[in-house]
TIVEX-52139 format. One record per residue (C-alpha): x, y, z. Coordinates in steps of 0.1 Angstrom, whole numbers, plus 5000, padded with zeros to 4 digits. Last residue first. Layout:
N
XYZ;...
# end
This chain:
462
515951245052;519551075061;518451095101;515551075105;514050865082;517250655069;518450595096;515350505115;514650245091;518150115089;518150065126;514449885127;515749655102;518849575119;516849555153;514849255138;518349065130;519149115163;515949025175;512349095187;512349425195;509449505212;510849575248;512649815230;510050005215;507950015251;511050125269;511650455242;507850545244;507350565286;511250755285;510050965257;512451035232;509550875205;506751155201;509251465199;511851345184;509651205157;507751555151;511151705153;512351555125;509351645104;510051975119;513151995105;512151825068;509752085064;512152415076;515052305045;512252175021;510852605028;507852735047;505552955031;503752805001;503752455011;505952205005;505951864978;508851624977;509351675018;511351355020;510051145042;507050995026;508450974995;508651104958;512451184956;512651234917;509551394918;510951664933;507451904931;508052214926;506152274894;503252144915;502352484923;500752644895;496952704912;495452454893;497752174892;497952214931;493852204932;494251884908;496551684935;494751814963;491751634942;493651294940;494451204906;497951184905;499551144943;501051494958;502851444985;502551525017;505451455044;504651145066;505151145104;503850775120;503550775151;503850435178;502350385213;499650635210;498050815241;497351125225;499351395236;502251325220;500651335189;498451635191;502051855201;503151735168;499851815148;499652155165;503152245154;502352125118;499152395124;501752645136;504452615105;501252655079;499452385058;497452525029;498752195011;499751945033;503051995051;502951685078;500751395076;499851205107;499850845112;498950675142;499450355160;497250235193;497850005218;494149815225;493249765257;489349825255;489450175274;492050275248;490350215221;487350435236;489250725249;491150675211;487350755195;487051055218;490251225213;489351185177;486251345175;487451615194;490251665164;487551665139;486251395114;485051425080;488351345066;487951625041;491451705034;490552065037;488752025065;491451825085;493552095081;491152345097;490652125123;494652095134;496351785147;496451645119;496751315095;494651095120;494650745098;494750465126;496050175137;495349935159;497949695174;497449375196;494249215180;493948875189;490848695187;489448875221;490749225216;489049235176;485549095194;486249395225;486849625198;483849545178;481549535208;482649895215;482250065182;484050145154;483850285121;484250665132;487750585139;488350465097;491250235102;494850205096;497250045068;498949815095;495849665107;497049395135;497149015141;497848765168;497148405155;496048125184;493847935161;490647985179;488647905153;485448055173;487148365174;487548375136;483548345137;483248565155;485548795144;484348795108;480348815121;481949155138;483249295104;480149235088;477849365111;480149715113;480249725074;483049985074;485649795099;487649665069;487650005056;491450065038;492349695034;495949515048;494849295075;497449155090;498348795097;500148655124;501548305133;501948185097;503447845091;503147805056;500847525049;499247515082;498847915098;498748035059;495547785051;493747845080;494348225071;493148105036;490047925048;489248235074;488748485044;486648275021;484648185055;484248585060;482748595021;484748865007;483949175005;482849504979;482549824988;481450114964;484150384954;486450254934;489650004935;492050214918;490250604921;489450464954;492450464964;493750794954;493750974986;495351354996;491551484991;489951245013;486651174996;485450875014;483450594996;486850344998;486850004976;488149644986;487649425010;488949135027;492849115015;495848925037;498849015045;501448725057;503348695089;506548495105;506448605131;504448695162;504149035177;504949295153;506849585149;508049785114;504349795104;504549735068;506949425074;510449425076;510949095099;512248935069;510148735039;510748355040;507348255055;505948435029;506548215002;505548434968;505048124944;503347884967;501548244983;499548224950;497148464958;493648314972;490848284948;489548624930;485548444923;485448534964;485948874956;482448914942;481749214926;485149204906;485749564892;486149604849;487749974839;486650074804;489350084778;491850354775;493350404741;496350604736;497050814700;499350724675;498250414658;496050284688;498350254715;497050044748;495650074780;493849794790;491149804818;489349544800;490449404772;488049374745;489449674724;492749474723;491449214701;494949244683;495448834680;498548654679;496648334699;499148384728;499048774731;495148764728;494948534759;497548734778;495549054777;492948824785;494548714818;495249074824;491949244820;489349074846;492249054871;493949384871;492249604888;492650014881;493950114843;496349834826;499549934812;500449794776;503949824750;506050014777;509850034757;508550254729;507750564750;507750534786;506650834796;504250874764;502650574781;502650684816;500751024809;498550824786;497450674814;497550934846;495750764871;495250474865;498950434855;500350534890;497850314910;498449954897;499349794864;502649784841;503249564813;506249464787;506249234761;509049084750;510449044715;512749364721;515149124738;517749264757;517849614752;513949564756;514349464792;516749754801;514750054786;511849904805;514049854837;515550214833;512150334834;510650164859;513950254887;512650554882;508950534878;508250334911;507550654932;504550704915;503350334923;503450044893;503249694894;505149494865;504449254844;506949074825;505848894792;507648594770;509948534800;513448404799;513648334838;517448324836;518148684812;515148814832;517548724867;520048864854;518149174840;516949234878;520749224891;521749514867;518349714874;518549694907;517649384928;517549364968;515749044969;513249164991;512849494970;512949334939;510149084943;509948884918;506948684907;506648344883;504248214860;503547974834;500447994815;497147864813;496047794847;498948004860;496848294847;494148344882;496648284908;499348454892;497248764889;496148714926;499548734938;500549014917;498049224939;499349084970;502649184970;504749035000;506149225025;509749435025;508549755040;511549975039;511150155007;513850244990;512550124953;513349784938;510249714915;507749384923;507249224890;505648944877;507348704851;505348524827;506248264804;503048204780;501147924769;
# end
């Protein structure tokens, strides 16, 4: 049996929520090993207050999930952990070292001992069985990546067909009733909330997206009474009021998605809930909107990116802006509010098509805008066309986030980026209609301190 401690880095973001993807590894190794998660982003934890808490837990392995914009603080908590004890063994999983893996190992050098290559769960808890038996079986492994002698091994990626065989995360050890009113969506309507997981996957080709290089390209669901039992579960165990639904295409499958609501209608347990990672437009349809009104839907959103058509061609979103004023007619028409996110200073991008997409925004009848600068994510196909043509040498990847123009377009300067991404926000939200609705929204003081910080630091500090 091992001690395990899972990992949630401390970076700036300001969506404290619980981590899903380390709740399912618990789930599935505390069987045979004992497990615990940090999140160091909810418990505010640099690298100083993280090695206390290592120093307490005294784990045999520490796992940690890993987005680009988690390599800094990454890499001094590698260097940190094996300053302590060298003995244990450190992990990293998630998006960034799918993408680039022997990238991330040479990054790390000596201090990263494995990273694991797309989903987790198949690989990890055998990682862990080899680890406790003293055996180097690591060609079994699915997923792992590992050093062979001098050179990185890769092993083939393993994807769970049936979610269902997943479980539930272990929401004992991540307690979501005691996370703050920082969620992924900044508002919400009932509190306290917990995200929950029904599909996984992503066909689409958007160029700027690297999910589907993590959770591939085909679809795959869980079993809508799977789903139900653990939001049954969160609303009585827990205390959950609202849940929301965290996948990139959970409206894909149009019958599937309506049998869900059904049959989460016919609960009726009085939950509100919303999609705070956006939905495919073209995905919906009238009978689904009325079923999502109905059992408590309050806040759609939805992945525009641009206001321009050209843009949206070269991200290949396969939708146009005409499309889209007709898809929000329809949303609108069922009663729905409506959230978008737009991307600003995508590659090719020019000062008037980021003027189109601010103008599109306030003229679409949105209650909440999202402005994000590009950046450039590993693996994506912008990402390889940028490679290509040179330009990624600019790229501040210290300061890989949404707001702060890490990547920009040949043409403009960070200087005339982070100005109009400013402007985008003035634009959409000092509106006497937008300014009441945020308020009345505000559910607290406490609430309001979040919302403060958030707007600080994006508009103001960016």
């Amino acid at each position: 049996m091992k001690k395990v401690l899972l990992v949630k880095p401390f970076n700036r973001s300001d969506h404290i929520q619980p981590s899903l993807g380390l709740g399912y590894l618990a789930s599935i190794v505390r069987n045979k090993h004992n497990v615990a998660i940090l999140d160091c982003i909810k418990e505010a934890l640099d690298v100083e207050g993280f090695i206390a808490l290592v120093k307490k837990h005294s784990p045999d392995v520490i796992g940690m999930q890993c987005y680009t914009f988690d390599l800094p603080f990454i890499k001094k908590a590698l260097k940190a952990i094996k300053d302590l004890d060298k003995k244990i063994v450190t992990v990293i999983g998630g998006p960034h070292p799918t993408v680039d893996p022997s990238g991330t190992m040479e990054r790390f050098g000596g201090t990263l001992d494995f990273a694991f290559s797309g989903e987790a769960e198949t690989g990890f808890p055998r990682l862990l069985d080899c680890l406790d038996v003293g055996s180097n079986d690591y060609a079994s492994v699915p997923g792992l990546i590992w050093r062979k002698g001098a050179s990185v091994t890769v092993n083939q990626k393993a994807l769970v067909d049936d979610l269902d065989l997943l479980g539930s995360p272990a929401w004992d050890l991540i307690r979501p009733e005691t996370y703050p009113e920082a969620q992924h969506g900044a508002f919400f309507k009932n509190f306290p909330i917990a995200p929950i997981m029904v599909t996984r996957g992503c066909p689409y080709p958007c160029t700027f997206c690297a999910g589907n290089l993590v959770s591939g390209k085909k679809i795959r669901r869980r079993s809508a009474e799977n789903v139900l039992e653990e939001i049954k579960t969160l609303k009585e165990k827990y205390g959950i009021r609202e849940f929301h639904i965290i996948d990139d295409n959970f409206t894909m499958d149009k019958e599937y998605t309506k049998d869900f609501l059904r049959k989460l209608k016919a609960l009726d347990l009085g939950m509100s809930w919303s999609t705070p990672n956006g939905v495919r437009m073209d995905a919906l349809d009238e009978e689904m909107l009325k079923l999502m009104k109905e059992t408590g839907l309050y806040m759609i959103s939805l992945g525009i990116e641009s206001g321009s058509d050209e843009v949206l061609a070269l991200m290949k979103k396969g939708i146009t802006t005409s499309d889209i004023r007709g898809h929000i007619r329809m949303i609108d028409k069922a009663g729905i509010d409506m959230a978008g996110f737009f991307i600003l200073g995508f590659p090719g991008e020019t000062a008037e098509t980021i003027k189109k997409t601010i103008d599109f925004a306030s003229e679409l009848p949105l209650k909440r805008a999202n402005f994000f600068t590009y950046l450039p994510f590993p693996g994506t196909e912008s990402y390889r066309l940028l490679e290509a043509s040179g330009e990624l040498k600019d790229v501040d990847w210290e300061s890989f986030y949404f707001t702060n123009a890490a990547f920009v377009p040949r043409g403009l300067n960070r200087k005339e980026l982070k100005a109009m991404h400013r402007l985008a926000f003035a634009r959409f939200y000092l509106r006497p209609g937008i300014i009441f609705y945020q308020l009345k929204s505000i559910k607290g003081l406490r609430h309001f301190s979040f919302l403060a910080k958030r707007f600080m630091r994006w508009i103001v500090h960016n």
